[in-house]
N, CA, C and O atoms as CSV, one atom per row, in Angstrom:
chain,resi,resn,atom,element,x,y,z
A,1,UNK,N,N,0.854,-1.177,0.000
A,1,UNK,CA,C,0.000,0.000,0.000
A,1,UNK,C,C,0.901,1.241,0.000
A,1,UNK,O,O,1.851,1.438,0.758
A,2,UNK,N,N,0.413,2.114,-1.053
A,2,UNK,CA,C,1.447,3.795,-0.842
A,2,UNK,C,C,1.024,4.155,0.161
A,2,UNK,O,O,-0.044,3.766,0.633
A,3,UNK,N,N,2.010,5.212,0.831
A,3,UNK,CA,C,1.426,5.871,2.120
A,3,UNK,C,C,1.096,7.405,1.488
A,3,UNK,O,O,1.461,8.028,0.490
A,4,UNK,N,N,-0.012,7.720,2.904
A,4,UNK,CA,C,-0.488,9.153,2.395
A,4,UNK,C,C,0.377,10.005,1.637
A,4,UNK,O,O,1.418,10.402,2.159
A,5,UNK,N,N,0.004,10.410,0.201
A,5,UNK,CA,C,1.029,11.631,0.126
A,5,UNK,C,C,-0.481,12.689,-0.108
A,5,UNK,O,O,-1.664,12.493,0.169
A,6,UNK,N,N,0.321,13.959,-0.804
A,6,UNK,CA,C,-0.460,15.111,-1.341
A,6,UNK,C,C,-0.982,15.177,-2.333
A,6,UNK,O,O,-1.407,16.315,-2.532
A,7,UNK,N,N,-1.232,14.326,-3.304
A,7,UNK,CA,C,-1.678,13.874,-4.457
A,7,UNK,C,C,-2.498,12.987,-4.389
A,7,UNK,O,O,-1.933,11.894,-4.337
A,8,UNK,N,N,-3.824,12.904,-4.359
A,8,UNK,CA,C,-5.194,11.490,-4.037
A,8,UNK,C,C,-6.007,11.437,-5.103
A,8,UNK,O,O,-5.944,12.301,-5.977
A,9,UNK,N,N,-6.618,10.713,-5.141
A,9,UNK,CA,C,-8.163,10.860,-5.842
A,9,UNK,C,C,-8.932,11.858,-5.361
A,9,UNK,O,O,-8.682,12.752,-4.552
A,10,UNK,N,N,-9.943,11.571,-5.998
A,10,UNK,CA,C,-10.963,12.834,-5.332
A,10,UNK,C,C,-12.395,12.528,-5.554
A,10,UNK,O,O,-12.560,12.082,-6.689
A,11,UNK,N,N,-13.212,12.590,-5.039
A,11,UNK,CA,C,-14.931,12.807,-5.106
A,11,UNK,C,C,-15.665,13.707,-4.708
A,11,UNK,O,O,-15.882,13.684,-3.497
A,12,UNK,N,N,-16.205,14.624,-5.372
A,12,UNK,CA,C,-17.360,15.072,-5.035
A,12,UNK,C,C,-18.361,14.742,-4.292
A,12,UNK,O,O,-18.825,13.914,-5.075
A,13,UNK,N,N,-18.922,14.721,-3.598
A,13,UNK,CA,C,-20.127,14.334,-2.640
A,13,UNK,C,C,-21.365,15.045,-2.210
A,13,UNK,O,O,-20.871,15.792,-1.366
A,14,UNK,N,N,-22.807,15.355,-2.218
A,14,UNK,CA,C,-23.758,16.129,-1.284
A,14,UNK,C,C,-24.278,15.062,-0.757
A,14,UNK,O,O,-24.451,15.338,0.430
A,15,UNK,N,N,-24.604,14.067,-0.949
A,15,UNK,CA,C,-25.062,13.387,0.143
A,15,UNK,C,C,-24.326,12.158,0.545
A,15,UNK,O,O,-23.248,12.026,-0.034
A,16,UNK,N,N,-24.764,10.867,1.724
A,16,UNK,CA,C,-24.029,10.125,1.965
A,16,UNK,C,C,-23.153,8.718,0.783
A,16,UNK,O,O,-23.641,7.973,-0.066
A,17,UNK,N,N,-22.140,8.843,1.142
A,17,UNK,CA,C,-21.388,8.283,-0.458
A,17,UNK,C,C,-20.553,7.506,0.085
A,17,UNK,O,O,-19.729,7.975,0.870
A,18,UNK,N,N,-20.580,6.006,-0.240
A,18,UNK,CA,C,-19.177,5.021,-0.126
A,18,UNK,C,C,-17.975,5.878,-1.482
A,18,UNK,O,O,-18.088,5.913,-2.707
A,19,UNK,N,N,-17.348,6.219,-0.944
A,19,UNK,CA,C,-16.260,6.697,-1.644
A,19,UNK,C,C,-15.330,5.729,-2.130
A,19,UNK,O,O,-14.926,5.685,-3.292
A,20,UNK,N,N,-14.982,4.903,-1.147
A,20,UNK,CA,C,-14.299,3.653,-1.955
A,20,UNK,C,C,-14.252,2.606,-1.146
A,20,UNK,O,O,-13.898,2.593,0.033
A,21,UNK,N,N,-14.753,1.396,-2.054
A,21,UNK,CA,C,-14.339,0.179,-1.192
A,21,UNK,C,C,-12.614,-0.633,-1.389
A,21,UNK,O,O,-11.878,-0.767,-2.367
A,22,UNK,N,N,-12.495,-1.032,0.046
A,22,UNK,CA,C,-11.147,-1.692,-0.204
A,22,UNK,C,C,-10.138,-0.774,1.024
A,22,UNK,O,O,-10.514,0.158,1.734
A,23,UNK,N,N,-9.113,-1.256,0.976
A,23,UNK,CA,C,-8.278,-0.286,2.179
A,23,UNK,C,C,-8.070,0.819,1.624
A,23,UNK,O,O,-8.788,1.151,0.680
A,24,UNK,N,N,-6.965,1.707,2.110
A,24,UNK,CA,C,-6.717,2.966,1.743
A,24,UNK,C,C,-6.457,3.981,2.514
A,24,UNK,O,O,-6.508,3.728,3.717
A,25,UNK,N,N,-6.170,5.152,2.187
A,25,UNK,CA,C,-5.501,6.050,2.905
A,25,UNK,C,C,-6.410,7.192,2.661
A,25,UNK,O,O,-6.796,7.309,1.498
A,26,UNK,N,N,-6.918,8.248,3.716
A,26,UNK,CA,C,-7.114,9.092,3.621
A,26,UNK,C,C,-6.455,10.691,3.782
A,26,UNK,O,O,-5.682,10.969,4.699
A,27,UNK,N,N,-6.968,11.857,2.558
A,27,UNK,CA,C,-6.079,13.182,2.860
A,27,UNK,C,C,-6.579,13.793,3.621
A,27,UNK,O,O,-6.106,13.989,4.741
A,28,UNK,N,N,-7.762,14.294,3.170
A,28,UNK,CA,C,-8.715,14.989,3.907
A,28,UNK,C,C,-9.968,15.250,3.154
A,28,UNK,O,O,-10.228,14.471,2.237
A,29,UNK,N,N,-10.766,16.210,3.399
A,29,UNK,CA,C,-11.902,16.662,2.616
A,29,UNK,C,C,-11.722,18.036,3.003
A,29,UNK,O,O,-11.089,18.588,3.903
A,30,UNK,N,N,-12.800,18.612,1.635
A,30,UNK,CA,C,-12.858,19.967,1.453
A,30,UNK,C,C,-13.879,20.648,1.670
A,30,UNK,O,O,-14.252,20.465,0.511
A,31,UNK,N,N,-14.732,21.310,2.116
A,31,UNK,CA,C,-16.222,21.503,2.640
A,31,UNK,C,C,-16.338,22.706,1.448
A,31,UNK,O,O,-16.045,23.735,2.056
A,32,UNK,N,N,-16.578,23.002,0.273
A,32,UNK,CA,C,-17.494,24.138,-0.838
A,32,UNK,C,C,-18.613,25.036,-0.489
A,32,UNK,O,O,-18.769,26.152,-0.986
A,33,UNK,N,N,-19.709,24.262,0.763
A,33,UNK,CA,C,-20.450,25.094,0.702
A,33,UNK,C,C,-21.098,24.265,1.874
A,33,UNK,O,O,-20.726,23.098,1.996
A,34,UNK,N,N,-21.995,24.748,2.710
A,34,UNK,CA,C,-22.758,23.912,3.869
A,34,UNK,C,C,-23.754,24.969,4.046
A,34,UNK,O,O,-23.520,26.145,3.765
A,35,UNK,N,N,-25.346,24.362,4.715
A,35,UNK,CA,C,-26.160,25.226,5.675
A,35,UNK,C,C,-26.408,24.284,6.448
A,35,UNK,O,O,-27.030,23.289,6.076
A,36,UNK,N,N,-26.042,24.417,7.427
A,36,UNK,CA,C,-26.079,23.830,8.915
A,36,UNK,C,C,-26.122,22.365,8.671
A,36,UNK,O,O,-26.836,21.724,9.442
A,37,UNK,N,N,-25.361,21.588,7.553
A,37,UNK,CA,C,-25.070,20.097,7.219
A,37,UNK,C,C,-23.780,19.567,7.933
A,37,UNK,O,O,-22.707,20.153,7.793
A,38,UNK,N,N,-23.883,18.691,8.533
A,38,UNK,CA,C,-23.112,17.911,8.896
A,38,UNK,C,C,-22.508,16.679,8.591
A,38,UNK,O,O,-23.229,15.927,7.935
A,39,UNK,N,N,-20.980,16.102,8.987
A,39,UNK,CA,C,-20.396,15.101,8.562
A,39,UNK,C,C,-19.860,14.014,9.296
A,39,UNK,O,O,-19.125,14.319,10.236
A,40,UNK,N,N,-20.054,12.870,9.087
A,40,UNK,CA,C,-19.139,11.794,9.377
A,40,UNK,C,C,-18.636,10.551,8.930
A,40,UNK,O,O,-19.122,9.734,8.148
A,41,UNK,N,N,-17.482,10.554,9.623
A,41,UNK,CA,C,-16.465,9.280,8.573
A,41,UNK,C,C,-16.004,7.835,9.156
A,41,UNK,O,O,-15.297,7.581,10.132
A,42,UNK,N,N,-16.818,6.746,7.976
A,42,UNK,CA,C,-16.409,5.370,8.600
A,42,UNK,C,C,-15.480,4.757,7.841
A,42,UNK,O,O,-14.961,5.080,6.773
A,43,UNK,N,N,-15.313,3.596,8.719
A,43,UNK,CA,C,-14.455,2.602,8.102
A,43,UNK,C,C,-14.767,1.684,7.743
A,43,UNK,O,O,-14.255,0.751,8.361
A,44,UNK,N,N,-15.773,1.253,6.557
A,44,UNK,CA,C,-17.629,0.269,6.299
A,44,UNK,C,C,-18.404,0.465,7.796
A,44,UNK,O,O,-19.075,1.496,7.807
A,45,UNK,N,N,-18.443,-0.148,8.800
A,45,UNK,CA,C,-19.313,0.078,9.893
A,45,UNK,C,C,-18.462,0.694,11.310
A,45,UNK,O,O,-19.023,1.020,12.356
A,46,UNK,N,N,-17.213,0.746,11.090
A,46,UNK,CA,C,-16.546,1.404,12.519
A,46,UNK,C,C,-16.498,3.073,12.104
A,46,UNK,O,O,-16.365,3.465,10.944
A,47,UNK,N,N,-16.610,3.812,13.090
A,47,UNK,CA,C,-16.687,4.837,13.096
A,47,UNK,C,C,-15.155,5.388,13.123
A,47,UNK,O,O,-14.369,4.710,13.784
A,48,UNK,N,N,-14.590,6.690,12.395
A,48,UNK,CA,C,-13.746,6.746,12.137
A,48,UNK,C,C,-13.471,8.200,12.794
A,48,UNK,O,O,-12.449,8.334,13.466
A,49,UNK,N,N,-14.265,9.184,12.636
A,49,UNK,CA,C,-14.499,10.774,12.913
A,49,UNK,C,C,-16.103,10.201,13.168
A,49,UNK,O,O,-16.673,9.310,12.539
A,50,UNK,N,N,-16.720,11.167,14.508
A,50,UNK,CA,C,-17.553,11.142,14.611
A,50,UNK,C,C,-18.389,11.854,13.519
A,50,UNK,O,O,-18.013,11.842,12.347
A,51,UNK,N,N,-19.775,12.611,14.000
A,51,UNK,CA,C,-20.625,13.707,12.979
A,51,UNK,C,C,-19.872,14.969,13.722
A,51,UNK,O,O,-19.848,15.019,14.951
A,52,UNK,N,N,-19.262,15.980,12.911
A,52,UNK,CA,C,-19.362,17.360,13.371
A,52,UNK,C,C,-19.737,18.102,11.910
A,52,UNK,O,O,-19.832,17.636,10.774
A,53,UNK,N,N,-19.930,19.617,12.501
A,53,UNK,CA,C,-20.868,20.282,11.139
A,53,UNK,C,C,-19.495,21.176,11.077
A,53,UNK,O,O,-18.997,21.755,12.043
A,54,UNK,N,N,-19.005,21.165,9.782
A,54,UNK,CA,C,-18.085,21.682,9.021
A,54,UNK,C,C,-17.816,23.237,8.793
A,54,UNK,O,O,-18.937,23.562,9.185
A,55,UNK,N,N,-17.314,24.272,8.520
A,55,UNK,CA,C,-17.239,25.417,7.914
A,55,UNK,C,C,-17.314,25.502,6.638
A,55,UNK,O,O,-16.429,24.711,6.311
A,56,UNK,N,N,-17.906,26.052,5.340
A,56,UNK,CA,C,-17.833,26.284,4.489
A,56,UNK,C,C,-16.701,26.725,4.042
A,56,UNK,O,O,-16.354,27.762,4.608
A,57,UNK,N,N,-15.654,26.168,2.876
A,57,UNK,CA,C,-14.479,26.966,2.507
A,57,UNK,C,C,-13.272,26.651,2.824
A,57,UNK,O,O,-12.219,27.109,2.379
A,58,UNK,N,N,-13.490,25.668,3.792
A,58,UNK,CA,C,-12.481,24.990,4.987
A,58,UNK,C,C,-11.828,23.566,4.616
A,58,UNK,O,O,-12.591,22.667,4.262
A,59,UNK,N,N,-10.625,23.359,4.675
A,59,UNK,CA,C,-10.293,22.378,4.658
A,59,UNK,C,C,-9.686,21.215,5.588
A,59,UNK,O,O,-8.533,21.240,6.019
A,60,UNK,N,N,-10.581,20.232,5.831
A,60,UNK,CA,C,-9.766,19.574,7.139
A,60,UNK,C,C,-8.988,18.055,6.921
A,60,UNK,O,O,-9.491,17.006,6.518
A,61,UNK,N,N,-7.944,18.260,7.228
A,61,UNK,CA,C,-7.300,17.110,7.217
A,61,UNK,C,C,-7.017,15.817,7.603
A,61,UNK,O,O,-6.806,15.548,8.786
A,62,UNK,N,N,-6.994,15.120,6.867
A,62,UNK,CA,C,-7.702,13.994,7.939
A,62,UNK,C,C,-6.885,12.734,7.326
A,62,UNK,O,O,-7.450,11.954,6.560
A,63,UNK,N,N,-5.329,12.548,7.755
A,63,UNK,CA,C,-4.941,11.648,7.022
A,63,UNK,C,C,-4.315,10.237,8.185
A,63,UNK,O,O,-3.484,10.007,9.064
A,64,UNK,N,N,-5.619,9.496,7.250
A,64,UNK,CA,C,-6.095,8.410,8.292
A,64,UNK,C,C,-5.893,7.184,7.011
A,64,UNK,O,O,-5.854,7.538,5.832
A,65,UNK,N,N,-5.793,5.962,7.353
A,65,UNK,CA,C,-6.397,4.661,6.968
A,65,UNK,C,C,-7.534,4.038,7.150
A,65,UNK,O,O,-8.120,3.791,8.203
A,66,UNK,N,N,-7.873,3.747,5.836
A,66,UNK,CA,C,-8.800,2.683,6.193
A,66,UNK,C,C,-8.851,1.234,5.722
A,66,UNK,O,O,-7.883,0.924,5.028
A,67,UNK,N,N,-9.885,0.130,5.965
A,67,UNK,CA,C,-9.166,-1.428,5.823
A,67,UNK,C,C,-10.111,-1.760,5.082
A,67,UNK,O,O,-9.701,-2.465,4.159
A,68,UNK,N,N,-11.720,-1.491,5.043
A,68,UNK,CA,C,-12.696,-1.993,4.767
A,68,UNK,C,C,-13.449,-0.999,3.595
A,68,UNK,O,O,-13.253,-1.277,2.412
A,69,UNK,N,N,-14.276,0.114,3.937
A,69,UNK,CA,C,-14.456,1.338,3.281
A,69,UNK,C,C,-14.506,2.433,3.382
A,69,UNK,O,O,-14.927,2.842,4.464
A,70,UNK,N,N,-14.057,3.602,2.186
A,70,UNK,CA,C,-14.099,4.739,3.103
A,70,UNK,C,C,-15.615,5.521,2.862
A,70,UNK,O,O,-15.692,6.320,1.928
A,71,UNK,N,N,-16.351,5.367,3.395
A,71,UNK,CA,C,-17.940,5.951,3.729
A,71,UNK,C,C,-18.169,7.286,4.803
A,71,UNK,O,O,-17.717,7.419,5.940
A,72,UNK,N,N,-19.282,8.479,3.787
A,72,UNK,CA,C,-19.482,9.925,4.598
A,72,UNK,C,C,-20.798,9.910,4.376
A,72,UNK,O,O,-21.542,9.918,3.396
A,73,UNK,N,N,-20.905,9.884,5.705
A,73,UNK,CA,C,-21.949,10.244,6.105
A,73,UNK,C,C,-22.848,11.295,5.883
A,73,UNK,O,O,-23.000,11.640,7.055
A,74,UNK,N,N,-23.749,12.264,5.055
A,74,UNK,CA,C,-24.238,13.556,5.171
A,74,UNK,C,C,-25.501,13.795,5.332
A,74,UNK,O,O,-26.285,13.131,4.653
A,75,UNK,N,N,-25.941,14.642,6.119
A,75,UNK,CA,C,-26.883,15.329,6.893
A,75,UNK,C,C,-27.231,16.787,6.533
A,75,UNK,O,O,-26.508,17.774,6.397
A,76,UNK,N,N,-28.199,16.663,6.451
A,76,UNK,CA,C,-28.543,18.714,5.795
A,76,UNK,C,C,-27.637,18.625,4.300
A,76,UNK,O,O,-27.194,17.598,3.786
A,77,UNK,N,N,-27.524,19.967,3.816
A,77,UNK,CA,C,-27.055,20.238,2.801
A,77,UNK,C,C,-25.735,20.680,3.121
A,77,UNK,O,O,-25.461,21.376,4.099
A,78,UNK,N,N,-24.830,20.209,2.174
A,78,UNK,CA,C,-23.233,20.042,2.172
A,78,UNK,C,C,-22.790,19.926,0.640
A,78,UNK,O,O,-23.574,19.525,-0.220
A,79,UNK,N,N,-21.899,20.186,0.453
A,79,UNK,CA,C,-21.051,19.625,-0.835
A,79,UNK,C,C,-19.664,20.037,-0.310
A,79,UNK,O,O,-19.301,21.086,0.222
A,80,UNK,N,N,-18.886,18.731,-0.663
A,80,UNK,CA,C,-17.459,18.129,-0.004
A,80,UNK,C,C,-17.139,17.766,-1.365
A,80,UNK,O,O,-17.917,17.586,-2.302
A,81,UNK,N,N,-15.614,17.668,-1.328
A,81,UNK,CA,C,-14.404,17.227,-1.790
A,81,UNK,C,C,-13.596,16.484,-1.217
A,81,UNK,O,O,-12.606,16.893,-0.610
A,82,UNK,N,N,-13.905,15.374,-1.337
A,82,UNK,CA,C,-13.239,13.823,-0.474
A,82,UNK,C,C,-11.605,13.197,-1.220
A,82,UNK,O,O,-11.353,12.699,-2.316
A,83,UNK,N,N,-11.124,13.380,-0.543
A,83,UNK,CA,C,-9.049,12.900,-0.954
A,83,UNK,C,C,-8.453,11.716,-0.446
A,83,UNK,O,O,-8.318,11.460,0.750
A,84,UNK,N,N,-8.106,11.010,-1.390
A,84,UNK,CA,C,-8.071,9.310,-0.985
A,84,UNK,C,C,-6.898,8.857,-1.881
A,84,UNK,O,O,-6.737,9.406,-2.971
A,85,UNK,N,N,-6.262,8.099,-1.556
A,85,UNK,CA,C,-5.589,6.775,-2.055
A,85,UNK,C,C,-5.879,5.331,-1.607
A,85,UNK,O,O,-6.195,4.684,-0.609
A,86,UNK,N,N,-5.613,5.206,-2.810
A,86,UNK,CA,C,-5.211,3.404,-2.731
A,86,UNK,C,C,-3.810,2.542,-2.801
A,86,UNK,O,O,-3.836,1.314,-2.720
């Protein structure tokens, strides 16, 4: 497996989205736009980041593994930019 670098895939997302199945590495996500929508990140069924509600514009980093899938959770209205390897 490569380890995290600064260069990932990417997905778009507004609502809840398996982003990828299989292990992998996470960068972070990018929050575009929110009204009072919230997020959270698993690992297929383990919880990875709980739900917190994001800033618009903001980018948070989040460079984690995962074994199973990487799945976001969304609540209210959001649109994210999700950063991944395999």
């Amino acid at each position: 497996m490569n380890p995290v670098t600064e260069s990932q895939n990417y997905k778009n997302i507004t609502s809840t989205t398996t982003v990828y199945t299989g292990t992998g590495g996470m960068l972070g996500i990018f929050v575009a736009s929110t009204t009072g929508g919230t997020l959270a990140v698993a690992d297929g069924v383990n919880t990875m980041i709980g739900t917190f509600t994001p800033v618009a514009g903001t980018f948070y980093p989040l460079p984690a593994r995962f074994n199973t899938s990487l799945t976001l959770t969304v609540r209210g209205t959001l649109n994210a930019t999700v950063f991944w390897d395999y």
